[in-house]
PDB file as gemmi writes it, atoms N, CA and C in Angstrom:
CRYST1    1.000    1.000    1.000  90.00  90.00  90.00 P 1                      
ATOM      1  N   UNK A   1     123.024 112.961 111.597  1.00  0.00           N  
ATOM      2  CA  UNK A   1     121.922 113.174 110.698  1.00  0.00           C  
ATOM      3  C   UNK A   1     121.599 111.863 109.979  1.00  0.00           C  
ATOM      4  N   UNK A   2     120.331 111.667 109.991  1.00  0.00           N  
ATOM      5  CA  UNK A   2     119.760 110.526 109.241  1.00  0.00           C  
ATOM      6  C   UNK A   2     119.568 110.335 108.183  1.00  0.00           C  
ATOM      7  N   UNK A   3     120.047 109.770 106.805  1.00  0.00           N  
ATOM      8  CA  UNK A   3     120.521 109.127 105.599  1.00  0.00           C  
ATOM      9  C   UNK A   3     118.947 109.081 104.669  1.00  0.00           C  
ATOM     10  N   UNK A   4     118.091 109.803 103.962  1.00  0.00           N  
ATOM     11  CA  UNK A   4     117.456 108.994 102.961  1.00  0.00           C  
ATOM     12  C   UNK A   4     117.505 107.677 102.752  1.00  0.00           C  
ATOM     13  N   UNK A   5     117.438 106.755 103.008  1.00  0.00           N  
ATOM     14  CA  UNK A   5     117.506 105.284 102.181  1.00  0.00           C  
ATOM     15  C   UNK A   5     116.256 104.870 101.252  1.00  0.00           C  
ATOM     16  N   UNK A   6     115.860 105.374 101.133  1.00  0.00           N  
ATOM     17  CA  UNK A   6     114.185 105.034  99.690  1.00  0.00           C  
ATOM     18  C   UNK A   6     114.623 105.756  98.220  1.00  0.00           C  
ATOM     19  N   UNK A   7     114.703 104.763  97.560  1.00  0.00           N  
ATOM     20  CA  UNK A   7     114.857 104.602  96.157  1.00  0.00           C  
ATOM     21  C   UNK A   7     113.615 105.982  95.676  1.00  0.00           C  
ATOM     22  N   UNK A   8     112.790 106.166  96.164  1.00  0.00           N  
ATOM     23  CA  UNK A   8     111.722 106.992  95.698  1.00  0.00           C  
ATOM     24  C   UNK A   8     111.088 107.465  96.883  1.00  0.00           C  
ATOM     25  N   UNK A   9     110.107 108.893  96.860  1.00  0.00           N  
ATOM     26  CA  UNK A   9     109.809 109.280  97.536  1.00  0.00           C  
ATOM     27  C   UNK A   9     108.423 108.582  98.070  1.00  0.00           C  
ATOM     28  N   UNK A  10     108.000 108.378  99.752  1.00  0.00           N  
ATOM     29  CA  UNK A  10     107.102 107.900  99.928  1.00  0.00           C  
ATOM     30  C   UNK A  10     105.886 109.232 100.414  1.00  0.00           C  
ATOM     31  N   UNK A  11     105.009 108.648 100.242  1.00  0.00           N  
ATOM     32  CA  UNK A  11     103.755 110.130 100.518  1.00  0.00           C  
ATOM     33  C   UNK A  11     102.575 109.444 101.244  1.00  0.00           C  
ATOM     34  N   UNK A  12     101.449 109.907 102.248  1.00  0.00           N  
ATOM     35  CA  UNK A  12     100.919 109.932 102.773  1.00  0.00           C  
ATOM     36  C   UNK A  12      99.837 109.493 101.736  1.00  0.00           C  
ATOM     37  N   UNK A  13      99.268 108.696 102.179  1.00  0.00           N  
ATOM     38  CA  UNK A  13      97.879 107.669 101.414  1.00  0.00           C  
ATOM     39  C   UNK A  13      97.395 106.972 102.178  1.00  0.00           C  
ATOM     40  N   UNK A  14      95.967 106.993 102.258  1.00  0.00           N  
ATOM     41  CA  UNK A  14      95.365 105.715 102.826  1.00  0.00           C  
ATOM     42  C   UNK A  14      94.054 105.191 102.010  1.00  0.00           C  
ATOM     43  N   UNK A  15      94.243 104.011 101.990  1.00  0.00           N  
ATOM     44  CA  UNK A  15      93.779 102.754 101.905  1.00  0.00           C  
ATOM     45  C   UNK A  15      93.346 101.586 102.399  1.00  0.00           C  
ATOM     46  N   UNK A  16      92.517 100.403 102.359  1.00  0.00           N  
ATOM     47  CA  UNK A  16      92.151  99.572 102.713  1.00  0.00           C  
ATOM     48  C   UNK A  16      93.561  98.405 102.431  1.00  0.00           C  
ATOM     49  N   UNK A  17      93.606  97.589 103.181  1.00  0.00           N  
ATOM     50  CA  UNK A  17      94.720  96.389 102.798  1.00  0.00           C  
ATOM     51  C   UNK A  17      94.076  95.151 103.657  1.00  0.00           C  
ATOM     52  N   UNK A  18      95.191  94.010 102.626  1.00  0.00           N  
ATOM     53  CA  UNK A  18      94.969  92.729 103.660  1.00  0.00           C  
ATOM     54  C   UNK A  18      96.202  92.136 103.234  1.00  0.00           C  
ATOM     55  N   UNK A  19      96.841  91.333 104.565  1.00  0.00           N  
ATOM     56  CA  UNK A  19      97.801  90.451 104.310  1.00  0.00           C  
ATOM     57  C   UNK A  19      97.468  88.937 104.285  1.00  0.00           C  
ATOM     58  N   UNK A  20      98.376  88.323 103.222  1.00  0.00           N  
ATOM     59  CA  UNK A  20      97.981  86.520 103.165  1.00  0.00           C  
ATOM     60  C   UNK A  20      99.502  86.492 103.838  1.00  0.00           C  
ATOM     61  N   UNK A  21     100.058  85.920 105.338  1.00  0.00           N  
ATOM     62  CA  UNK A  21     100.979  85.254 105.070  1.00  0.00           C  
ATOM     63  C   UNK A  21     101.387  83.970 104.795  1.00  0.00           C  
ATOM     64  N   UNK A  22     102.297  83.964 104.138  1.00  0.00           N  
ATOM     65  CA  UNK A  22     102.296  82.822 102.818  1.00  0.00           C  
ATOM     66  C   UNK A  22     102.737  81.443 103.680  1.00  0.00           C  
ATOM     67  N   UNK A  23     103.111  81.279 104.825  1.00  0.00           N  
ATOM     68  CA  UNK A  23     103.397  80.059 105.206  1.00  0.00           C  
ATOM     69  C   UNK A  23     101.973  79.228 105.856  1.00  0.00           C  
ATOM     70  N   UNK A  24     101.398  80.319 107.064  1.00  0.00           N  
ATOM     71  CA  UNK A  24     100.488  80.392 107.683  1.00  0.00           C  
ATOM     72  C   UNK A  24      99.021  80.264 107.200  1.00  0.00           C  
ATOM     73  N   UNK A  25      99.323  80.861 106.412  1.00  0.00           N  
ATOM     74  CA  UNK A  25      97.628  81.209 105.673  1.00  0.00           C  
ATOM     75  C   UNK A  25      96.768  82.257 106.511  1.00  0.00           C  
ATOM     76  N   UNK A  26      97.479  83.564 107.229  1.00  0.00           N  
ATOM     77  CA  UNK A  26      97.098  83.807 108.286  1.00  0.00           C  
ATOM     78  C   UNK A  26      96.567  85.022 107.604  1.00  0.00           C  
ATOM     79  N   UNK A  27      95.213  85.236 107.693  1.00  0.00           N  
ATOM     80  CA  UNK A  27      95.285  86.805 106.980  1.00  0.00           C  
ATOM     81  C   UNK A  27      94.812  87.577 108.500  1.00  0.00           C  
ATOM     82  N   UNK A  28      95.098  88.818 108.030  1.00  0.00           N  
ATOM     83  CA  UNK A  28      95.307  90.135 108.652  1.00  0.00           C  
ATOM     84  C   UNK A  28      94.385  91.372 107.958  1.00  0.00           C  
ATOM     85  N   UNK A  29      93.677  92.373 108.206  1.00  0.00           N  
ATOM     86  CA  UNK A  29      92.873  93.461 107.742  1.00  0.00           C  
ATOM     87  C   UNK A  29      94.109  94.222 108.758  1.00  0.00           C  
ATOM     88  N   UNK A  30      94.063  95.065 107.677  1.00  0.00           N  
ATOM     89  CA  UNK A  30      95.107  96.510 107.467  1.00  0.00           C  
ATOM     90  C   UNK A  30      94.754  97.733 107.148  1.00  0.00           C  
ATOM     91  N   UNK A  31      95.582  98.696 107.188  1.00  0.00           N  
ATOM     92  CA  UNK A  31      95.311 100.431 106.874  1.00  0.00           C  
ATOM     93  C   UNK A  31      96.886 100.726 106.241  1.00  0.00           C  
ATOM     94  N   UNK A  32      96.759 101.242 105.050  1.00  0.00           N  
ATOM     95  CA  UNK A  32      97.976 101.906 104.662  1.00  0.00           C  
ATOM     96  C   UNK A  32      97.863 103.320 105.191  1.00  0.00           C  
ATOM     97  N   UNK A  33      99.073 103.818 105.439  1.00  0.00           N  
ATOM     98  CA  UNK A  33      98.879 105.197 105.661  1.00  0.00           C  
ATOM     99  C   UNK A  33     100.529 106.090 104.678  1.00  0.00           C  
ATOM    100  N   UNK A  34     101.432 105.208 104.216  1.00  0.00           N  
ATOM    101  CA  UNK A  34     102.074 105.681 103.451  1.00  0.00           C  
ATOM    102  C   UNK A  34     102.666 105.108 102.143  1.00  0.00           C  
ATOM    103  N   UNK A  35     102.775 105.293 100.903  1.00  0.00           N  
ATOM    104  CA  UNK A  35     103.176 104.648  99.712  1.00  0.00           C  
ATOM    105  C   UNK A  35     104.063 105.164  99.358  1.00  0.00           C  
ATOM    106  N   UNK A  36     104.912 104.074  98.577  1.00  0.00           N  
ATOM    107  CA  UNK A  36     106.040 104.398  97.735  1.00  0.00           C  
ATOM    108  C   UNK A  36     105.759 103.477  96.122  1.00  0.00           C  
ATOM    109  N   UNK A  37     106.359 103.937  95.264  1.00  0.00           N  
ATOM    110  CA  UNK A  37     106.801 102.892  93.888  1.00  0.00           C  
ATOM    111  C   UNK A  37     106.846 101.464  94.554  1.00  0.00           C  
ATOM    112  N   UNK A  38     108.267 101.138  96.091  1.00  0.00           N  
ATOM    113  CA  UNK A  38     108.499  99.903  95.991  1.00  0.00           C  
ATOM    114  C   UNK A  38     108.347  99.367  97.225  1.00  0.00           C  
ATOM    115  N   UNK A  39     106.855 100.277  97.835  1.00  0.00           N  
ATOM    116  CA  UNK A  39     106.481  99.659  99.462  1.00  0.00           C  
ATOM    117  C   UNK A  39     105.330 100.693  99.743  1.00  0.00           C  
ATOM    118  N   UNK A  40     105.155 100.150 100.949  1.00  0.00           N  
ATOM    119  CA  UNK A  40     104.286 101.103 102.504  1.00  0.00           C  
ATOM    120  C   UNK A  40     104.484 100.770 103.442  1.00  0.00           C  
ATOM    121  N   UNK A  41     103.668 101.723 104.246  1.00  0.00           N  
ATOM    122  CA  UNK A  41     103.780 101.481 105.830  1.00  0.00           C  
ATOM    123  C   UNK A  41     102.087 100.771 105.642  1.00  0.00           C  
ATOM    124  N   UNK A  42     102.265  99.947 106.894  1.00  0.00           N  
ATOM    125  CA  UNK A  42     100.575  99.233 107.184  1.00  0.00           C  
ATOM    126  C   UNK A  42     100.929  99.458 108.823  1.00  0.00           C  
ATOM    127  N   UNK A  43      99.117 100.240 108.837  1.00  0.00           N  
ATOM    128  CA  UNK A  43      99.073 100.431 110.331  1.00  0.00           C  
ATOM    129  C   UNK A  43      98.178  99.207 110.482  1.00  0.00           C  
ATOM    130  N   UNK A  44      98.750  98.416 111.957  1.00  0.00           N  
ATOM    131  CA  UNK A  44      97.858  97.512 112.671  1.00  0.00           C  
ATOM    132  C   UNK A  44      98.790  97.256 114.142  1.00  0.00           C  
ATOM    133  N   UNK A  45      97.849  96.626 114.747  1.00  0.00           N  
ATOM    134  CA  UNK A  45      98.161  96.265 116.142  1.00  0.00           C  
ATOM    135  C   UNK A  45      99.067  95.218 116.142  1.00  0.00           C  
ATOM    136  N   UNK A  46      98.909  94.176 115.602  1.00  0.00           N  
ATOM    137  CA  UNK A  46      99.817  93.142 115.877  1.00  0.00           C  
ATOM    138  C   UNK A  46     100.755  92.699 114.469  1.00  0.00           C  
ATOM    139  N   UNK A  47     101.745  93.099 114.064  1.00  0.00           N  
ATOM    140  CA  UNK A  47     101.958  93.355 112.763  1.00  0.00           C  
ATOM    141  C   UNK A  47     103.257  91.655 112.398  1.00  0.00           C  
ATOM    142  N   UNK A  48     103.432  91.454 111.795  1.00  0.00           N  
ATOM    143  CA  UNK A  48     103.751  90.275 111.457  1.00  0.00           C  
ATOM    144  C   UNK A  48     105.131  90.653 111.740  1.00  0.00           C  
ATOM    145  N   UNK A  49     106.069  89.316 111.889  1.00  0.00           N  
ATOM    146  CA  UNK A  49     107.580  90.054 112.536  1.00  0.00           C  
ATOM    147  C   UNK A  49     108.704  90.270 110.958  1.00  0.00           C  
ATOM    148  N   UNK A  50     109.340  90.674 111.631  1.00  0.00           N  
ATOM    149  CA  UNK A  50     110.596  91.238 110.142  1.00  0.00           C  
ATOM    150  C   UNK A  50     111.239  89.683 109.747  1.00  0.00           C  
ATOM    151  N   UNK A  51     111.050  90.476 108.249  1.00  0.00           N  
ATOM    152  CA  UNK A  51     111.259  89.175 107.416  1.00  0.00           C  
ATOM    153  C   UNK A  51     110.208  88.033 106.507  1.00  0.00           C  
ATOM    154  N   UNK A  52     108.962  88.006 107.232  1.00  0.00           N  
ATOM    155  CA  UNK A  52     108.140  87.316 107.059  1.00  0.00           C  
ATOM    156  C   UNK A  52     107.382  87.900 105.561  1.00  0.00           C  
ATOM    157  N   UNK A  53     107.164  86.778 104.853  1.00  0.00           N  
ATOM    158  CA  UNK A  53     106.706  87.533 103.159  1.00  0.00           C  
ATOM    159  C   UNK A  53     105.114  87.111 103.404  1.00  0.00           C  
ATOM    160  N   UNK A  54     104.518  88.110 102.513  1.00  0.00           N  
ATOM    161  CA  UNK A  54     103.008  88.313 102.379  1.00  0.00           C  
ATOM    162  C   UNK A  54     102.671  88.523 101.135  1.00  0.00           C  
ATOM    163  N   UNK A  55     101.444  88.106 100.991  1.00  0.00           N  
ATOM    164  CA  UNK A  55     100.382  88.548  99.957  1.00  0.00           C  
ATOM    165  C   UNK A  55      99.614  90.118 100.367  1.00  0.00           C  
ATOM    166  N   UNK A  56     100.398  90.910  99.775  1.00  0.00           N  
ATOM    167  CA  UNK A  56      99.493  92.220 100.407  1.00  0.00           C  
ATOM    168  C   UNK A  56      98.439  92.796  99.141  1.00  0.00           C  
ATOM    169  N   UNK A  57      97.329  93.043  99.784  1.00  0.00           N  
ATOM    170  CA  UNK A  57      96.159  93.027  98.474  1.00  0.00           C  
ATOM    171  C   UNK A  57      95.861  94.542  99.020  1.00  0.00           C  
ATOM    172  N   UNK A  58      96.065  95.687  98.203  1.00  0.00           N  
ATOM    173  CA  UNK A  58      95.575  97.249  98.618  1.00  0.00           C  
ATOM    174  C   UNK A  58      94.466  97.917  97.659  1.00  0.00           C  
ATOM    175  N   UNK A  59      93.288  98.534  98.014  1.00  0.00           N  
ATOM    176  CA  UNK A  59      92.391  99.055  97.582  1.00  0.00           C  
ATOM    177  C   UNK A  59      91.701  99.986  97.853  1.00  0.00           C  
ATOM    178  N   UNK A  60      90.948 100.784  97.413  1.00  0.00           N  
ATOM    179  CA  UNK A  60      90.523 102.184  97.552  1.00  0.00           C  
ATOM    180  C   UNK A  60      88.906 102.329  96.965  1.00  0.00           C  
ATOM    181  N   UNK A  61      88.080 102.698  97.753  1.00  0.00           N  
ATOM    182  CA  UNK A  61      86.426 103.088  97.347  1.00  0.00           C  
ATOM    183  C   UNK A  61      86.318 102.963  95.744  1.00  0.00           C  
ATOM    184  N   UNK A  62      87.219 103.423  95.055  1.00  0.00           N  
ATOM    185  CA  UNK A  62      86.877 103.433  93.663  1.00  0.00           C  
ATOM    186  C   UNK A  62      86.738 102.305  92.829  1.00  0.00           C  
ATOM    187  N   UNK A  63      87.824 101.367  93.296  1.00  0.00           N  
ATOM    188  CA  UNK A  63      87.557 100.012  92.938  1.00  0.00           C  
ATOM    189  C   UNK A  63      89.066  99.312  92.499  1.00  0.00           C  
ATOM    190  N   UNK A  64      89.855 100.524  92.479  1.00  0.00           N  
ATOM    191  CA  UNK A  64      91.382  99.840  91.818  1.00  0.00           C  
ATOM    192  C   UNK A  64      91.899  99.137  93.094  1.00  0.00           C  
ATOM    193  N   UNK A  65      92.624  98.228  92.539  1.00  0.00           N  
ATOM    194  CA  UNK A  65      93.408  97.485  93.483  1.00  0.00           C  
ATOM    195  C   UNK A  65      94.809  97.339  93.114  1.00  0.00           C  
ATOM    196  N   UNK A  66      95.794  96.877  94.042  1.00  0.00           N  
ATOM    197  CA  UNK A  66      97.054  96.362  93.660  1.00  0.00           C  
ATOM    198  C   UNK A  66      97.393  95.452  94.327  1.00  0.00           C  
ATOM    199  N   UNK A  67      97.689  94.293  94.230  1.00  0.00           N  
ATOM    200  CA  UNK A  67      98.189  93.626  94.986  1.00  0.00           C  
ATOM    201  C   UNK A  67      99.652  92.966  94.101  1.00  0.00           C  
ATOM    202  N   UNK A  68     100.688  92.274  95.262  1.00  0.00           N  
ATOM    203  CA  UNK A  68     101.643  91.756  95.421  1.00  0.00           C  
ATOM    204  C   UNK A  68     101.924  90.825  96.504  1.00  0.00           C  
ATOM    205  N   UNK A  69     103.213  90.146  96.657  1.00  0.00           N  
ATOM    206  CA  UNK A  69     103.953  89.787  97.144  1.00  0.00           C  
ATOM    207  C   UNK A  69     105.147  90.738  97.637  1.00  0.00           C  
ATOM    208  N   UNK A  70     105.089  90.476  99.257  1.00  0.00           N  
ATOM    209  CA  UNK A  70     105.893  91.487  99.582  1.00  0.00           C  
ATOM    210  C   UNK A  70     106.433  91.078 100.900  1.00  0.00           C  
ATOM    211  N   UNK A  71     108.057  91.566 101.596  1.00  0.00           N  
ATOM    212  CA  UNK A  71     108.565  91.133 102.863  1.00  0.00           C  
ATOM    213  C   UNK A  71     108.156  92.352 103.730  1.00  0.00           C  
ATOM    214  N   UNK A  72     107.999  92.025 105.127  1.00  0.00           N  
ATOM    215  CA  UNK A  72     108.150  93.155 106.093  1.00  0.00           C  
ATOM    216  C   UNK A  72     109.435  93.140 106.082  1.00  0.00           C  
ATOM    217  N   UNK A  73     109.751  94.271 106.353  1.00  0.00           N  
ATOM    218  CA  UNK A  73     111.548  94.749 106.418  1.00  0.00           C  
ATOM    219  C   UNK A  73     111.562  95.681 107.639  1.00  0.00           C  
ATOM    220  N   UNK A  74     110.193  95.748 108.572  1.00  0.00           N  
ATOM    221  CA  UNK A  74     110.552  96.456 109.839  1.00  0.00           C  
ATOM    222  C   UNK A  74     109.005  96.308 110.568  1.00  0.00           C  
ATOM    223  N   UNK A  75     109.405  95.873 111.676  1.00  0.00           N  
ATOM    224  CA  UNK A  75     108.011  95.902 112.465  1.00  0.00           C  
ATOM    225  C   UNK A  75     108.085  96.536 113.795  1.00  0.00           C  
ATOM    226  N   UNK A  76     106.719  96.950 113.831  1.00  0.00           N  
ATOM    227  CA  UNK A  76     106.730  98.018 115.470  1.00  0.00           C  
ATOM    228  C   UNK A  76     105.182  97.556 116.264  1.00  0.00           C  
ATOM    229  N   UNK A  77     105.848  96.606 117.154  1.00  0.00           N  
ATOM    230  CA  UNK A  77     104.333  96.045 117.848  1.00  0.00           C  
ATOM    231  C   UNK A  77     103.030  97.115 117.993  1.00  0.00           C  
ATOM    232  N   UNK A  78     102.293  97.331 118.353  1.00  0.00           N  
ATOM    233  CA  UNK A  78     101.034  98.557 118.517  1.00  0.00           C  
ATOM    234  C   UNK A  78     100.956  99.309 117.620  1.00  0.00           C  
ATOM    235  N   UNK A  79     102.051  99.204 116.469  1.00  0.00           N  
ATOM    236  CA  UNK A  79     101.901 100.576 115.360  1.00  0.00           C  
ATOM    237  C   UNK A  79     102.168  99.764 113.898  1.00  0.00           C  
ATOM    238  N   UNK A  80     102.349  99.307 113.590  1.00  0.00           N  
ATOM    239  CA  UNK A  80     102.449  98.461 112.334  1.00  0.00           C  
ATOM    240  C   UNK A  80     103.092  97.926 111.468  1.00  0.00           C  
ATOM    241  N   UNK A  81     103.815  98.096 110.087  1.00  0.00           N  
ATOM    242  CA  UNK A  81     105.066  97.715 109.811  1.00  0.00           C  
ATOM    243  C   UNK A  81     105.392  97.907 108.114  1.00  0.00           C  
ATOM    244  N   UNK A  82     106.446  97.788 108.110  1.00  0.00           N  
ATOM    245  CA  UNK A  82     106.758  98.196 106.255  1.00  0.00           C  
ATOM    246  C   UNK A  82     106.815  97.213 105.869  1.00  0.00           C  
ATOM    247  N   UNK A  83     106.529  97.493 104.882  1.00  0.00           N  
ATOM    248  CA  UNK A  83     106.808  96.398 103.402  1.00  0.00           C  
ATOM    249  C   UNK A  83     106.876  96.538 102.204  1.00  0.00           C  
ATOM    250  N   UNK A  84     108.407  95.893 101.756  1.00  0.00           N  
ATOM    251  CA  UNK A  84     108.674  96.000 100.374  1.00  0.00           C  
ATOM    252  C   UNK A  84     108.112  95.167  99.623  1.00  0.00           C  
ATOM    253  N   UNK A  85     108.047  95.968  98.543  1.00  0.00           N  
ATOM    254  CA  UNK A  85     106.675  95.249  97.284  1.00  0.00           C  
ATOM    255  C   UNK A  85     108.066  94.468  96.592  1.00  0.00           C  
ATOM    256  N   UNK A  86     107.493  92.890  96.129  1.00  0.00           N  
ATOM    257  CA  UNK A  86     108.151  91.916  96.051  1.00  0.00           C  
ATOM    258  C   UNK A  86     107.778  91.952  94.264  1.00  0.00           C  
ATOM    259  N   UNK A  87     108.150  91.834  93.111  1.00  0.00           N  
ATOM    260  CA  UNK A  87     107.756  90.955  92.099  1.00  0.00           C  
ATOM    261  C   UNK A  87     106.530  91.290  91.758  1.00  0.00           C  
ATOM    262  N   UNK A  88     106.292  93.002  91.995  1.00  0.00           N  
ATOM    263  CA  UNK A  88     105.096  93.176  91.313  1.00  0.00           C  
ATOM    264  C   UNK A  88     104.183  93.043  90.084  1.00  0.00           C  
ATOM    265  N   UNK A  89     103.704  92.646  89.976  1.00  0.00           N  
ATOM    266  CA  UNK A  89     103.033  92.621  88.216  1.00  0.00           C  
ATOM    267  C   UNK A  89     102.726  93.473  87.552  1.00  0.00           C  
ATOM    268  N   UNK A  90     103.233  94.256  86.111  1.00  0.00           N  
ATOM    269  CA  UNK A  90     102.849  95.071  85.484  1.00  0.00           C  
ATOM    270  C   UNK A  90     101.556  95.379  85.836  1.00  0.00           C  
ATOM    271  N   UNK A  91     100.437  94.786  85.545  1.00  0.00           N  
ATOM    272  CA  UNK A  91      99.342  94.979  85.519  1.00  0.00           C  
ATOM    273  C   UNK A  91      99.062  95.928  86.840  1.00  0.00           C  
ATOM    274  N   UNK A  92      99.514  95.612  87.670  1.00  0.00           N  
ATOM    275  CA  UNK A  92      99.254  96.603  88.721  1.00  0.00           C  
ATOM    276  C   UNK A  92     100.084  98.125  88.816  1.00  0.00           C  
ATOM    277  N   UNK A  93     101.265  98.076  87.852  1.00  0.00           N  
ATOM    278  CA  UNK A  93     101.716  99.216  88.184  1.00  0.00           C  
ATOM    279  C   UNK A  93     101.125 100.535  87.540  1.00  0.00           C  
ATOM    280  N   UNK A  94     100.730 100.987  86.351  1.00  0.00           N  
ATOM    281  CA  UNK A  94      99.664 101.990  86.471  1.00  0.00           C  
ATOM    282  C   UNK A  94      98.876 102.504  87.174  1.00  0.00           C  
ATOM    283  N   UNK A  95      98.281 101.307  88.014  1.00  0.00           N  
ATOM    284  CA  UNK A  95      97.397 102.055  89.381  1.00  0.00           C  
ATOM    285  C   UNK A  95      98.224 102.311  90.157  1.00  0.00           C  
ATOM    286  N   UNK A  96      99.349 101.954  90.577  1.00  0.00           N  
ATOM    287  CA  UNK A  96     100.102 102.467  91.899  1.00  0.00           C  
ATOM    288  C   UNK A  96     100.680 103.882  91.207  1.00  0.00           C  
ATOM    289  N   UNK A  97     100.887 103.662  90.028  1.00  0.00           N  
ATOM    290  CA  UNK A  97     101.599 105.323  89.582  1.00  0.00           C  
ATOM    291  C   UNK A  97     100.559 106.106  89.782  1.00  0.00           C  
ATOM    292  N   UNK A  98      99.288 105.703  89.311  1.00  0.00           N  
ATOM    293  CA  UNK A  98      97.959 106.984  89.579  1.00  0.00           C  
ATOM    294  C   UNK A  98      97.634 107.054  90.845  1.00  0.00           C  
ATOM    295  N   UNK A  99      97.750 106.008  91.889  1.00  0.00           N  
ATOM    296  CA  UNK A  99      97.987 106.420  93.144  1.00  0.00           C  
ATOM    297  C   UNK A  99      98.982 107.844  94.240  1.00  0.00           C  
ATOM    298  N   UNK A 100     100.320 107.445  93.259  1.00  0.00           N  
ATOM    299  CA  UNK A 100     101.302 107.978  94.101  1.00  0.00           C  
ATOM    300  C   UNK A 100     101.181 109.618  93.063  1.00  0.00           C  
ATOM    301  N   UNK A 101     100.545 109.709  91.992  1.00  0.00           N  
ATOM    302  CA  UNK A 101     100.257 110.914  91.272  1.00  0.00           C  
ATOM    303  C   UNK A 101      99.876 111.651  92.369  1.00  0.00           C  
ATOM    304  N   UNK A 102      98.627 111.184  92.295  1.00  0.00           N  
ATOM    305  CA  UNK A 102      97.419 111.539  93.537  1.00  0.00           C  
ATOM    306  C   UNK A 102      97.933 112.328  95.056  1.00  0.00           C  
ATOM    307  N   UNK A 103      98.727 111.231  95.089  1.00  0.00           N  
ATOM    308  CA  UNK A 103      99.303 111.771  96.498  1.00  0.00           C  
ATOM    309  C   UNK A 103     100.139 112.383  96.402  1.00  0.00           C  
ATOM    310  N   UNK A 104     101.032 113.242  95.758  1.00  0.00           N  
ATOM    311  CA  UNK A 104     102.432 113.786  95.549  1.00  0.00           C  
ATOM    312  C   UNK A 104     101.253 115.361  95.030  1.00  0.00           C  
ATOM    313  N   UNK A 105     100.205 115.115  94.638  1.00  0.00           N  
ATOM    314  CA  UNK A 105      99.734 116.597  94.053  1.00  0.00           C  
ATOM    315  C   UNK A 105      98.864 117.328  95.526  1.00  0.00           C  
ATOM    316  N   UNK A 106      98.315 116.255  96.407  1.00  0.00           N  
ATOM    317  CA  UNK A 106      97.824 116.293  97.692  1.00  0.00           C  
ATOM    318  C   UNK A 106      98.955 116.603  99.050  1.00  0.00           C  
ATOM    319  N   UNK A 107     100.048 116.486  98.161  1.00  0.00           N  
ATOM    320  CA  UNK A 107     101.281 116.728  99.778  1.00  0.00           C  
ATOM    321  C   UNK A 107     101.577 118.080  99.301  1.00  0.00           C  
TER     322      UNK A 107                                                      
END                                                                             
C-alpha cells in the first residue's frame, strides 16, 4: 500500500500557468490541473526534467495570480510534472488559500 507523502491535501484546480526556467530563460505555457498549500501538478508535453527550479506564475479569469519560485520534484514526458512551491511570498498566500477554499468545497 502506498504512503500519503503531502504535507496537505492536494485538490483538483485548473488554471492558466507559465514557467521562467531560471538558468535558461526558457519559458513554457502550462495548465494546472492540481493544487496544494506547497505545490501542483502542471500538465504539458514536454515538461522540464527533475530538479530543475522555475519561476512558476499561476492565474485564473478573475485576475488573481500567484506566483513563485519553485523545483520540479517529478517529471513524466507527454503528461507533465510537479512542483514544489519554493519561498513563497506572503503576498501571494491568501490567494492560494482562497484558491484551495474553492476547490476543497468543489471536491
Amino acid at each position: 500500500m502506498d504512503h500519503e507523502r503531502r504535507r496537505t491535501p492536494r485538490y483538483m484546480f485548473f488554471a492558466s500557468a507559465e514557467l521562467l526556467e531560471e538558468k535558461s530563460e526558457v519559458r513554457v505555457a502550462s495548465r494546472v490541473s492540481e493544487l496544494s498549500r506547497y505545490g501542483c501538478y502542471l500538465d504539458m508535453m514536454n515538461p522540464f526534467p527533475k530538479d530543475t527550479f522555475v519561476l512558476v506564475k499561476i492565474w485564473r479569469e478573475e485576475g488573481n495570480v500567484v506566483q513563485t519560485r519553485g523545483k520540479i520534484i517529478y517529471s513524466q514526458p507527454n503528461r507533465g510534472a510537479g512542483v514544489v512551491f519554493v519561498d513563497i511570498e506572503e503576498k501571494y498566500v491568501p490567494t492560494l488559500e482562497q484558491w484551495l477554499a474553492q476547490a476543497a468545497k468543489e471536491s
